[in-house]
PyMOL Python script that loads the backbone (N, CA, C, O; Angstrom):
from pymol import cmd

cmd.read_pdbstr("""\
ATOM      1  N   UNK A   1      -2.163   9.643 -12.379  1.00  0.00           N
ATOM      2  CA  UNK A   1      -2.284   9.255 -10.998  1.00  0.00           C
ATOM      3  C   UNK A   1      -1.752   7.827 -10.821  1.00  0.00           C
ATOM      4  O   UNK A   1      -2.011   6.902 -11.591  1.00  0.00           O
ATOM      5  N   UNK A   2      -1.032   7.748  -9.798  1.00  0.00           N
ATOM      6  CA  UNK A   2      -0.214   6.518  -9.568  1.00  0.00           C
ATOM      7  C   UNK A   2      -1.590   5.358  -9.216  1.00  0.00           C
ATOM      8  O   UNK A   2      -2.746   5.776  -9.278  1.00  0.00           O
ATOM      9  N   UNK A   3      -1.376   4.317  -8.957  1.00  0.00           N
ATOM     10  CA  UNK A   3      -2.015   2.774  -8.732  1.00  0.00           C
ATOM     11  C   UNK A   3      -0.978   1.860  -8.167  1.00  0.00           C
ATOM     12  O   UNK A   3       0.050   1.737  -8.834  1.00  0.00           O
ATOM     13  N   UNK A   4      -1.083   1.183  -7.016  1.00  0.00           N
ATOM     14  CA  UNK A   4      -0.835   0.632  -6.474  1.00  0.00           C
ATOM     15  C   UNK A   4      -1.438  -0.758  -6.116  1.00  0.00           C
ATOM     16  O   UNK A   4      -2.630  -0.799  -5.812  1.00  0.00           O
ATOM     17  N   UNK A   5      -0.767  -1.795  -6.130  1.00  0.00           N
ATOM     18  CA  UNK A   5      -1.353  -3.205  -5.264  1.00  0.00           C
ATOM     19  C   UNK A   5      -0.628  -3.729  -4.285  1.00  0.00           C
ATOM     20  O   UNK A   5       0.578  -3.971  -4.283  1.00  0.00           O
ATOM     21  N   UNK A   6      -1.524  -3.916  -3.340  1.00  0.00           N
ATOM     22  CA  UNK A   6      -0.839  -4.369  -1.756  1.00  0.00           C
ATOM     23  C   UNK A   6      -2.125  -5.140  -0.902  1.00  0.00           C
ATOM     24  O   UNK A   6      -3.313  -5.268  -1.199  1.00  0.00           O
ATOM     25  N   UNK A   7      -1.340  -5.588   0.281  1.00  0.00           N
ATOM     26  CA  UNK A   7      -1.717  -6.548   0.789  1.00  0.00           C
ATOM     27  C   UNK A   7      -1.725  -5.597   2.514  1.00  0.00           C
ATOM     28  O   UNK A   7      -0.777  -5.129   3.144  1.00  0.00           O
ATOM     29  N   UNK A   8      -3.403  -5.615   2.866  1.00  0.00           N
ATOM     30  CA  UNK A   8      -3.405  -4.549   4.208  1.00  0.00           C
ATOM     31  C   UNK A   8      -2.809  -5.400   5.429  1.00  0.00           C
ATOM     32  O   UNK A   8      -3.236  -6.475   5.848  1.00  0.00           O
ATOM     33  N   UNK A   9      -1.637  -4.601   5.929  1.00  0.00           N
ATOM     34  CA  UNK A   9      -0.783  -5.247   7.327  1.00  0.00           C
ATOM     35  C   UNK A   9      -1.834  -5.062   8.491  1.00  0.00           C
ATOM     36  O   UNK A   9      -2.034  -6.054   9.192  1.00  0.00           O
ATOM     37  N   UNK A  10      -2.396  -4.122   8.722  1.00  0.00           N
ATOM     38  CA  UNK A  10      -3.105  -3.166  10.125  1.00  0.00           C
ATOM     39  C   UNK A  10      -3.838  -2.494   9.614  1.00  0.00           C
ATOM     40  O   UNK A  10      -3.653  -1.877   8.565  1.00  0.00           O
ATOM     41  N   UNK A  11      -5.061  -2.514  10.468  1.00  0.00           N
ATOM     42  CA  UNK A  11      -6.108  -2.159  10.567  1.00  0.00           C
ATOM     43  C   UNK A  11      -6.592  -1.042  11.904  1.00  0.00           C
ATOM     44  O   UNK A  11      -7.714  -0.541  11.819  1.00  0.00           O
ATOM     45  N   UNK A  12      -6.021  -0.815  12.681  1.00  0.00           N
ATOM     46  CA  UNK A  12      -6.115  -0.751  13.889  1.00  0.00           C
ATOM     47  C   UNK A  12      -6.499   0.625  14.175  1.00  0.00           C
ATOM     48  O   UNK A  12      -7.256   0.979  15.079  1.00  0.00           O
ATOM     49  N   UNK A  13      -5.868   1.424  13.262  1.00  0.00           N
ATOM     50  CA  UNK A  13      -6.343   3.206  13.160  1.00  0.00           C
ATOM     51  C   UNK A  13      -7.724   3.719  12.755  1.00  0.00           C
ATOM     52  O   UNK A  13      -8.075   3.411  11.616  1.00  0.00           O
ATOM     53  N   UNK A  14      -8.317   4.229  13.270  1.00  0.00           N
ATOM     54  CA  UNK A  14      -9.468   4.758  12.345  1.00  0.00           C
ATOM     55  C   UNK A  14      -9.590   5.398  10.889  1.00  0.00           C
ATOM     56  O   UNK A  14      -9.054   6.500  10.768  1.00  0.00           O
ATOM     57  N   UNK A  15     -10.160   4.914   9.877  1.00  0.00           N
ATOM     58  CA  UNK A  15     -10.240   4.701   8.691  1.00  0.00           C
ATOM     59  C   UNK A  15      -8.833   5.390   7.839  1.00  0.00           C
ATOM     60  O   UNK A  15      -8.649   6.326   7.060  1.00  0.00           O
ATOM     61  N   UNK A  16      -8.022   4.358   8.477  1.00  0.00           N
ATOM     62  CA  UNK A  16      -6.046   4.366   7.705  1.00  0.00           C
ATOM     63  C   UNK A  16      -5.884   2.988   8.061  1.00  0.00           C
ATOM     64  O   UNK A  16      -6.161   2.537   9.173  1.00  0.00           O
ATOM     65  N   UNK A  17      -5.358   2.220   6.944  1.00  0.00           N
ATOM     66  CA  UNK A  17      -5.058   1.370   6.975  1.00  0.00           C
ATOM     67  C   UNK A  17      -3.191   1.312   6.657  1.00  0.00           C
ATOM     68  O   UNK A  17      -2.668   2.321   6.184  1.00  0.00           O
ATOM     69  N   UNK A  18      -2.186  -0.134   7.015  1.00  0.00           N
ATOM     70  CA  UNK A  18      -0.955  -0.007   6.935  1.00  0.00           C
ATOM     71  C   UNK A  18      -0.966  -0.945   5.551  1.00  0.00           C
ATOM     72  O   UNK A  18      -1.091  -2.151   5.764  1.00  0.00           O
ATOM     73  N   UNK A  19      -0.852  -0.538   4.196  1.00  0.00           N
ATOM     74  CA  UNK A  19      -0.524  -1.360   2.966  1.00  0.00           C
ATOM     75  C   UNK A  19       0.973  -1.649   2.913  1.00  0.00           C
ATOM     76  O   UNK A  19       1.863  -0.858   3.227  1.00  0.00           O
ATOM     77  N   UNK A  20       1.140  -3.056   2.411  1.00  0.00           N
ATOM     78  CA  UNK A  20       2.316  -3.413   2.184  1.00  0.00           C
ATOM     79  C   UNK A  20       2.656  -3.846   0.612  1.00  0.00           C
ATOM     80  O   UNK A  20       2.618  -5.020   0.247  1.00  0.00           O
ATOM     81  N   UNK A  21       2.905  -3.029  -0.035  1.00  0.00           N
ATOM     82  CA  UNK A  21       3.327  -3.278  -1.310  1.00  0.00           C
ATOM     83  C   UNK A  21       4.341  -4.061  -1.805  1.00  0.00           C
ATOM     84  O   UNK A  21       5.296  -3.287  -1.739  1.00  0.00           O
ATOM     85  N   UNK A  22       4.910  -5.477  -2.426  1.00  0.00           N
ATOM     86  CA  UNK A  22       5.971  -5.763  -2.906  1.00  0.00           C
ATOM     87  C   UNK A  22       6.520  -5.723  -4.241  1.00  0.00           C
ATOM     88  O   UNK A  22       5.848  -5.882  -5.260  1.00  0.00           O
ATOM     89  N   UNK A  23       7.721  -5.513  -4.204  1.00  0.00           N
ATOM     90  CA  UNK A  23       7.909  -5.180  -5.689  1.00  0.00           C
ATOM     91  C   UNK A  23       9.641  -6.200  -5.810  1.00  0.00           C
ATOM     92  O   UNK A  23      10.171  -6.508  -4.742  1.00  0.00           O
ATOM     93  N   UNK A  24      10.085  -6.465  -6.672  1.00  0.00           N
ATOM     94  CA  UNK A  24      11.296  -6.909  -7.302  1.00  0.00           C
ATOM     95  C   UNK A  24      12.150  -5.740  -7.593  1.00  0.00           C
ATOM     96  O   UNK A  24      11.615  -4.756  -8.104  1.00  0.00           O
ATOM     97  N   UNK A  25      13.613  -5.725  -7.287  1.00  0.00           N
ATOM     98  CA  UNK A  25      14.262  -5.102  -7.748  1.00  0.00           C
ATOM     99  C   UNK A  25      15.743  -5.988  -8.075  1.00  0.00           C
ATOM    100  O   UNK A  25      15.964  -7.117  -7.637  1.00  0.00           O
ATOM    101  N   UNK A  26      16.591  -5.268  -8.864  1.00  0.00           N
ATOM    102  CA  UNK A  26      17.786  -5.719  -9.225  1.00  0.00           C
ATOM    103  C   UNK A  26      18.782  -5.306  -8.833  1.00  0.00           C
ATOM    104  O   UNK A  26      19.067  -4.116  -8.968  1.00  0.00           O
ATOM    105  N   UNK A  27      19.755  -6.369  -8.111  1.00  0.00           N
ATOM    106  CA  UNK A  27      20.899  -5.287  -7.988  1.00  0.00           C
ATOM    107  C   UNK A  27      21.696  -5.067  -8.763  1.00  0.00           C
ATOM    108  O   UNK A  27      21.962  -6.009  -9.509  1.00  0.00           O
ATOM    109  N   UNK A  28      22.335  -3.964  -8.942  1.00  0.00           N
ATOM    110  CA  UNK A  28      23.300  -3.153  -9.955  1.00  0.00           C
ATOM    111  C   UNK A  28      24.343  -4.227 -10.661  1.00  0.00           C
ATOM    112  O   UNK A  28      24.223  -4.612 -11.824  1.00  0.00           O
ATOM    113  N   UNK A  29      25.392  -4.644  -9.748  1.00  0.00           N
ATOM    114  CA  UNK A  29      26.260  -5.095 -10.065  1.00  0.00           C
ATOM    115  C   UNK A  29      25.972  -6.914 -10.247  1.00  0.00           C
ATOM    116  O   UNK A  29      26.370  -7.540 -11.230  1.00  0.00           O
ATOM    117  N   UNK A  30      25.381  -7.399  -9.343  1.00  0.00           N
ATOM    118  CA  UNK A  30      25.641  -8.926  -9.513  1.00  0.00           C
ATOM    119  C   UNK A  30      24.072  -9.090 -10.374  1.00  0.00           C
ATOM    120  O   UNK A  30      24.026 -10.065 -11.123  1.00  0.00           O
ATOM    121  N   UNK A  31      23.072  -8.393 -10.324  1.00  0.00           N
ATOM    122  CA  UNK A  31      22.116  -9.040 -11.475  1.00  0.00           C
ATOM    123  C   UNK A  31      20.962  -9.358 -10.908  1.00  0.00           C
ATOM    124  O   UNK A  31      19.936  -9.167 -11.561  1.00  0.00           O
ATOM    125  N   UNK A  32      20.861 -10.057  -9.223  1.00  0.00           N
ATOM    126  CA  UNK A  32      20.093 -10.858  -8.875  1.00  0.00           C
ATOM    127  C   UNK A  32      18.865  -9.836  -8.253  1.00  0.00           C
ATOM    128  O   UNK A  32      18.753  -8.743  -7.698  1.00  0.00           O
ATOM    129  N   UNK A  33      17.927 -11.112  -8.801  1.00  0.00           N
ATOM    130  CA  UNK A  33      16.480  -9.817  -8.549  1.00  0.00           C
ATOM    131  C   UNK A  33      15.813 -10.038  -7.274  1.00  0.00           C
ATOM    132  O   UNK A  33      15.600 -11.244  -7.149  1.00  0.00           O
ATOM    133  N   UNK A  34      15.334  -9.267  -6.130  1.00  0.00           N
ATOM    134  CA  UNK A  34      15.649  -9.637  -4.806  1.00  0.00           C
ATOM    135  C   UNK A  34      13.864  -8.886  -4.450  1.00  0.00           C
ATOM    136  O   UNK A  34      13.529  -7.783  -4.882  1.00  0.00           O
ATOM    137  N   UNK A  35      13.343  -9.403  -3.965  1.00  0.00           N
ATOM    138  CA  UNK A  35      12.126  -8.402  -2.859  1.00  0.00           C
ATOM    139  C   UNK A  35      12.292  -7.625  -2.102  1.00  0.00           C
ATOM    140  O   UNK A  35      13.024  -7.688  -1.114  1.00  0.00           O
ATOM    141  N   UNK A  36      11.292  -6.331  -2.638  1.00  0.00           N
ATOM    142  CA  UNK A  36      11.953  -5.376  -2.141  1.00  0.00           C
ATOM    143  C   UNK A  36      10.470  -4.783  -1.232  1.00  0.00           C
ATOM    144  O   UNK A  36      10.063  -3.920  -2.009  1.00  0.00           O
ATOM    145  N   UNK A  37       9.629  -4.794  -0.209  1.00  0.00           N
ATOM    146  CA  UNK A  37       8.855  -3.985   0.024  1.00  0.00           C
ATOM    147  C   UNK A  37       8.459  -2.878   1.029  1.00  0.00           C
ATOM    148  O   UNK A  37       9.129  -2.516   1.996  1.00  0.00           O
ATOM    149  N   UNK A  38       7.310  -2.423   0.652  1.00  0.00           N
ATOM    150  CA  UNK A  38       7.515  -0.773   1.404  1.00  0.00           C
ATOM    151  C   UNK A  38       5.878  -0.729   1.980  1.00  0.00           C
ATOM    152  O   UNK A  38       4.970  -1.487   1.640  1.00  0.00           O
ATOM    153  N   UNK A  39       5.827   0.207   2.784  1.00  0.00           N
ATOM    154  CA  UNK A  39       4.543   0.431   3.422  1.00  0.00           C
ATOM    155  C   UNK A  39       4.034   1.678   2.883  1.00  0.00           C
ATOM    156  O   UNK A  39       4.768   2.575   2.468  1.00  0.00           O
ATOM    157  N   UNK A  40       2.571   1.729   2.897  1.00  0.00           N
ATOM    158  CA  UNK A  40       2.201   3.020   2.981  1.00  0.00           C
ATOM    159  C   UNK A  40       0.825   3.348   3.705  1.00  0.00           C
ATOM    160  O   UNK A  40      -0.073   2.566   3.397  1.00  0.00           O
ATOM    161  N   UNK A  41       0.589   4.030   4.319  1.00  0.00           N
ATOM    162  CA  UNK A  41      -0.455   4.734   4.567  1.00  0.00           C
ATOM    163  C   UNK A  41      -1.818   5.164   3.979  1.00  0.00           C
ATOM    164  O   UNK A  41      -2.155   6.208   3.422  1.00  0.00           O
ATOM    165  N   UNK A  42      -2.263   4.421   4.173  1.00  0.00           N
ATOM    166  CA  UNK A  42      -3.877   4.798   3.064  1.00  0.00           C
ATOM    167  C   UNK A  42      -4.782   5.269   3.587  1.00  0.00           C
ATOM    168  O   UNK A  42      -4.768   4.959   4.778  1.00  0.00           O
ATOM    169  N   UNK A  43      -5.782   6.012   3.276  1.00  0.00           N
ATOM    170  CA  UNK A  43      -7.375   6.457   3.921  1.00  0.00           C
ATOM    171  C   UNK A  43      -8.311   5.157   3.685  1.00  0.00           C
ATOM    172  O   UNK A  43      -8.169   4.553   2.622  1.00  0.00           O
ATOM    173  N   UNK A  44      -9.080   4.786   4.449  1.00  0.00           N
ATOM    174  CA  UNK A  44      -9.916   3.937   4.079  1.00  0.00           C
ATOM    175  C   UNK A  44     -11.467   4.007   3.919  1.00  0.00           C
ATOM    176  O   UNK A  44     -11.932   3.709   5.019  1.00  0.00           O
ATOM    177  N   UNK A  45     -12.040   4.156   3.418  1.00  0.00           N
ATOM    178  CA  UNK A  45     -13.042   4.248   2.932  1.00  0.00           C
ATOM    179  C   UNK A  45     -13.746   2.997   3.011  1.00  0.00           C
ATOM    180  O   UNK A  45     -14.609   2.696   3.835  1.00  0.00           O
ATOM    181  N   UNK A  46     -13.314   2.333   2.117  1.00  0.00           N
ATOM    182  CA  UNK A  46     -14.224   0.972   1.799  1.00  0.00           C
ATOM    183  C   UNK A  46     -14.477  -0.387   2.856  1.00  0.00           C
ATOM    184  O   UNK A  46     -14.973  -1.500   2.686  1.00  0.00           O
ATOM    185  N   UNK A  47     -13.900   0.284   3.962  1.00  0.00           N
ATOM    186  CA  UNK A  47     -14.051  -0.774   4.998  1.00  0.00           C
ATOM    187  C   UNK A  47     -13.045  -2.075   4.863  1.00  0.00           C
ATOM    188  O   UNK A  47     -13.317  -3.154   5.389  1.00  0.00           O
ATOM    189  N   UNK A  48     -11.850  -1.841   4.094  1.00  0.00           N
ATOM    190  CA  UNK A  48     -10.758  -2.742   4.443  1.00  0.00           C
ATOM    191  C   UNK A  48     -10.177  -3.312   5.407  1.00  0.00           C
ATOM    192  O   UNK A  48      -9.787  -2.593   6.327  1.00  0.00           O
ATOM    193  N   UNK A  49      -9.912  -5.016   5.488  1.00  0.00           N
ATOM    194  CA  UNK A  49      -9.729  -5.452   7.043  1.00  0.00           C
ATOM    195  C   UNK A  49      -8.081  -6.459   6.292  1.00  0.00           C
ATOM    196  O   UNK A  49      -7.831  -7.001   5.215  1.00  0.00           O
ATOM    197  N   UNK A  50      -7.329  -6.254   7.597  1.00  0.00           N
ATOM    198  CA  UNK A  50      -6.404  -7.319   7.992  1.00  0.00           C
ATOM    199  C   UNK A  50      -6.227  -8.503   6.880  1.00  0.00           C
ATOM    200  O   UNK A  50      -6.835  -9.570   6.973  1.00  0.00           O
ATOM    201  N   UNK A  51      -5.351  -8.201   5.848  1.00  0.00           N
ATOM    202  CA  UNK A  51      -5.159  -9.472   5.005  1.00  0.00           C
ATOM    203  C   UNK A  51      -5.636  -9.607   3.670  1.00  0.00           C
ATOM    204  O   UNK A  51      -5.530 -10.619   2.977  1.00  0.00           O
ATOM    205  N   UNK A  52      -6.297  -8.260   3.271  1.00  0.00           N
ATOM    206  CA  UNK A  52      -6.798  -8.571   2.122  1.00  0.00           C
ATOM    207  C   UNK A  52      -5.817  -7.913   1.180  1.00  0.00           C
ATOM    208  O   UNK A  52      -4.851  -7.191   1.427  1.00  0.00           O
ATOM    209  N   UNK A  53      -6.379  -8.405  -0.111  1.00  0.00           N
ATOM    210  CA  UNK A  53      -5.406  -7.669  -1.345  1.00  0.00           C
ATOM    211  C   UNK A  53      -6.207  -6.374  -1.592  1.00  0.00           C
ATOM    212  O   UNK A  53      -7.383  -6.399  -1.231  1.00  0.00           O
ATOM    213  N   UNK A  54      -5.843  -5.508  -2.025  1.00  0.00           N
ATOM    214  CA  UNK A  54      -6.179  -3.629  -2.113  1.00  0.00           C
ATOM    215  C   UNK A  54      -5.395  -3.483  -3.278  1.00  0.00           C
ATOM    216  O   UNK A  54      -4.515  -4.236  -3.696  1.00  0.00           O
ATOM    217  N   UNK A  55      -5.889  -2.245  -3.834  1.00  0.00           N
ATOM    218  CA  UNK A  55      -5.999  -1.049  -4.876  1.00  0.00           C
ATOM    219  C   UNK A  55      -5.390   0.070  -4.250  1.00  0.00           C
ATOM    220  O   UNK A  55      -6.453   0.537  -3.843  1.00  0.00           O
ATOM    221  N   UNK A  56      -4.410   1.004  -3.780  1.00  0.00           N
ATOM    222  CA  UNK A  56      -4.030   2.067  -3.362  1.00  0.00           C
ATOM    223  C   UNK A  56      -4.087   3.345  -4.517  1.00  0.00           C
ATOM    224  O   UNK A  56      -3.378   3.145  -5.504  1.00  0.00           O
ATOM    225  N   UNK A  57      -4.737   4.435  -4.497  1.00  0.00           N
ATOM    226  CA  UNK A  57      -4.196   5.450  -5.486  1.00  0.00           C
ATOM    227  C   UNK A  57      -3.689   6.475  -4.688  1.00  0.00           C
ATOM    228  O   UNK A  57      -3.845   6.449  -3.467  1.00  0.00           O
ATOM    229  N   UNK A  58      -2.927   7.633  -5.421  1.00  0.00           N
ATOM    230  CA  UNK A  58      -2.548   8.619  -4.733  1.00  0.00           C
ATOM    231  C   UNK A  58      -3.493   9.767  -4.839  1.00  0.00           C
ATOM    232  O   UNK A  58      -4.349   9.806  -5.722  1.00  0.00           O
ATOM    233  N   UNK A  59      -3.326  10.797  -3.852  1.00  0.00           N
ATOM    234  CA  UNK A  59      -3.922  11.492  -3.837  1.00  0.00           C
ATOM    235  C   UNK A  59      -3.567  12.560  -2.986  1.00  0.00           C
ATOM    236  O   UNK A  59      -2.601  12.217  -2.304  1.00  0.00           O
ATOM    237  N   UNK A  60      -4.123  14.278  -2.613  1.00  0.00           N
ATOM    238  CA  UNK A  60      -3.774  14.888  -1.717  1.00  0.00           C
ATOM    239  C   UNK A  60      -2.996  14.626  -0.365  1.00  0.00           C
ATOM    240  O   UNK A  60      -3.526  13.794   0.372  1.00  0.00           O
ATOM    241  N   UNK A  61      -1.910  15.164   0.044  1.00  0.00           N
ATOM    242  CA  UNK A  61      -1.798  15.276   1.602  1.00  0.00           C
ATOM    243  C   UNK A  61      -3.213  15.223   2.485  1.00  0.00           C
ATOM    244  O   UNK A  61      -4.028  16.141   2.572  1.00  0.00           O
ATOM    245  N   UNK A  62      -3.313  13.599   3.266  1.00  0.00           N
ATOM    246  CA  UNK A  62      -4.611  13.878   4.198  1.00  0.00           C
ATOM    247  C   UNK A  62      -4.172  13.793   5.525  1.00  0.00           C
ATOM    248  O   UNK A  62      -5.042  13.532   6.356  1.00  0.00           O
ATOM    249  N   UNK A  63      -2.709  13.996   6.025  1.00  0.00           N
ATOM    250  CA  UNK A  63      -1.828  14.199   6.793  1.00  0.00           C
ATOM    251  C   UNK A  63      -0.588  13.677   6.888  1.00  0.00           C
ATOM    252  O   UNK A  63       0.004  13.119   5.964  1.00  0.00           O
ATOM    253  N   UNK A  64      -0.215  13.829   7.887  1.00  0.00           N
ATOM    254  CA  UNK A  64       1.210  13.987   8.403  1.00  0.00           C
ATOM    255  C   UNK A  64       2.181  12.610   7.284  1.00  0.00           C
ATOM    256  O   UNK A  64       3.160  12.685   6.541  1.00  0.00           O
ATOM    257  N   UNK A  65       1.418  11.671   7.632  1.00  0.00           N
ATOM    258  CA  UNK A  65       2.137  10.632   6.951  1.00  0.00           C
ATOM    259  C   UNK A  65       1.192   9.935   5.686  1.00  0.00           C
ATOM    260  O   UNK A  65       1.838   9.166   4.974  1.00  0.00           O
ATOM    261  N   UNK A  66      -0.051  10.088   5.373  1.00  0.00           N
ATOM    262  CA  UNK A  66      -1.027   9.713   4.870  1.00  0.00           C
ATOM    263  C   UNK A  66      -1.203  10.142   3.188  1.00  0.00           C
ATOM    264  O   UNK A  66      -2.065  11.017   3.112  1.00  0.00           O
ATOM    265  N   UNK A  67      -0.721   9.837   2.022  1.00  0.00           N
ATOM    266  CA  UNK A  67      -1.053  10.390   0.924  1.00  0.00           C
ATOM    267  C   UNK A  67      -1.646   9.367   0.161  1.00  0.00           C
ATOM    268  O   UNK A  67      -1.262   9.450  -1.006  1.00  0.00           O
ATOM    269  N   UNK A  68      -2.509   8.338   0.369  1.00  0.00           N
ATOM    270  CA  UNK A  68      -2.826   7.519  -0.711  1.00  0.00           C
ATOM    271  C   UNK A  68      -4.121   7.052  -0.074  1.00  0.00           C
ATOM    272  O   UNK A  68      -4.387   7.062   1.128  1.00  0.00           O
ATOM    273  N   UNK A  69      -4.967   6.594  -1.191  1.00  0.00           N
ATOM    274  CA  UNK A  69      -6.453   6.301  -0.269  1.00  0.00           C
ATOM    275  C   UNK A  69      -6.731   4.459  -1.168  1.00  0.00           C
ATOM    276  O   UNK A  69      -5.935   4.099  -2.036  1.00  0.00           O
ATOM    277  N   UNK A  70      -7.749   3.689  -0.809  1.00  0.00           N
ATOM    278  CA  UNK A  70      -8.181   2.546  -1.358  1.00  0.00           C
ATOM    279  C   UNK A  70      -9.167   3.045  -2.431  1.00  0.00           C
ATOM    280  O   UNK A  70     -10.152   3.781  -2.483  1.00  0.00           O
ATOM    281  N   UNK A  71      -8.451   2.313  -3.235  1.00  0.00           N
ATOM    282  CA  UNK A  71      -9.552   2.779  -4.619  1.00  0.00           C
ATOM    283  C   UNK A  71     -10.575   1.145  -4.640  1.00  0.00           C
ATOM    284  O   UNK A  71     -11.804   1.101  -4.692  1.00  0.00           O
ATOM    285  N   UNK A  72      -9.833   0.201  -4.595  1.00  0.00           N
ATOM    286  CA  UNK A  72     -10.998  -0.810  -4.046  1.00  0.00           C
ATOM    287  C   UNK A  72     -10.498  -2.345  -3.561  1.00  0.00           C
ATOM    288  O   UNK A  72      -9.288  -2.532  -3.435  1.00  0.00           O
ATOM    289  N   UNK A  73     -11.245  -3.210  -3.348  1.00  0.00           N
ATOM    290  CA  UNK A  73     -10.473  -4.092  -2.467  1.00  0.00           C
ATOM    291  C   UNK A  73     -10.634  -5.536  -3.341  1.00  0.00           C
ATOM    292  O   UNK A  73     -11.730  -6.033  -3.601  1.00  0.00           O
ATOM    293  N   UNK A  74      -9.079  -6.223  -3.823  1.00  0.00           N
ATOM    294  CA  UNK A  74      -9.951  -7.372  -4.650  1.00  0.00           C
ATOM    295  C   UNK A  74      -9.551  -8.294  -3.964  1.00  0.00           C
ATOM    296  O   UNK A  74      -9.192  -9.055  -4.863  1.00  0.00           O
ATOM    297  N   UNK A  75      -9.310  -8.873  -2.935  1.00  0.00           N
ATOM    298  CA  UNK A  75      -9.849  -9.890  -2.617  1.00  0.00           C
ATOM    299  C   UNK A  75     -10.390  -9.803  -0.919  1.00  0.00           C
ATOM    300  O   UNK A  75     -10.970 -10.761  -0.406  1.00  0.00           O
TER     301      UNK A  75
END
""", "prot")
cmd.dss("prot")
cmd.show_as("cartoon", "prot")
cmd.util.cbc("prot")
cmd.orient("prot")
């Protein structure tokens, strides 16, 4: 099962939060390692708010756009 760390953008949905994950990548040809990040959709459970650092795991389709839930919140 995948694990994830991100930083919650929005709060605003009922218990789904908007995670923003960053990661480094490289480009092919010239080398240089650049930020690269992506959003995802989480269930929330643990009462996650606006700004904190999060735990994402994956898990079942819990809809349309939604496959990952908070496994817990560290800061």
């Amino acid at each position: 099962m995948k694990t994830l760390t991100g930083t919650v953008k929005s709060d605003k949905m009922q218990k789904t939060v908007v995670v923003e994950v960053v990661t480094f990548r490289q480009h092919p040809l010239y080398r240089k390692r650049y930020k690269f990040s992506k959003r995802f959709l989480a269930h929330n459970e643990l009462d996650a708010k606006e700004g904190d650092k999060v735990q994402i795991k994956e898990s079942r389709p819990l809809s349309g756009n939604k496959r990952w839930q908070v496994a817990k919140i560290i800061k």
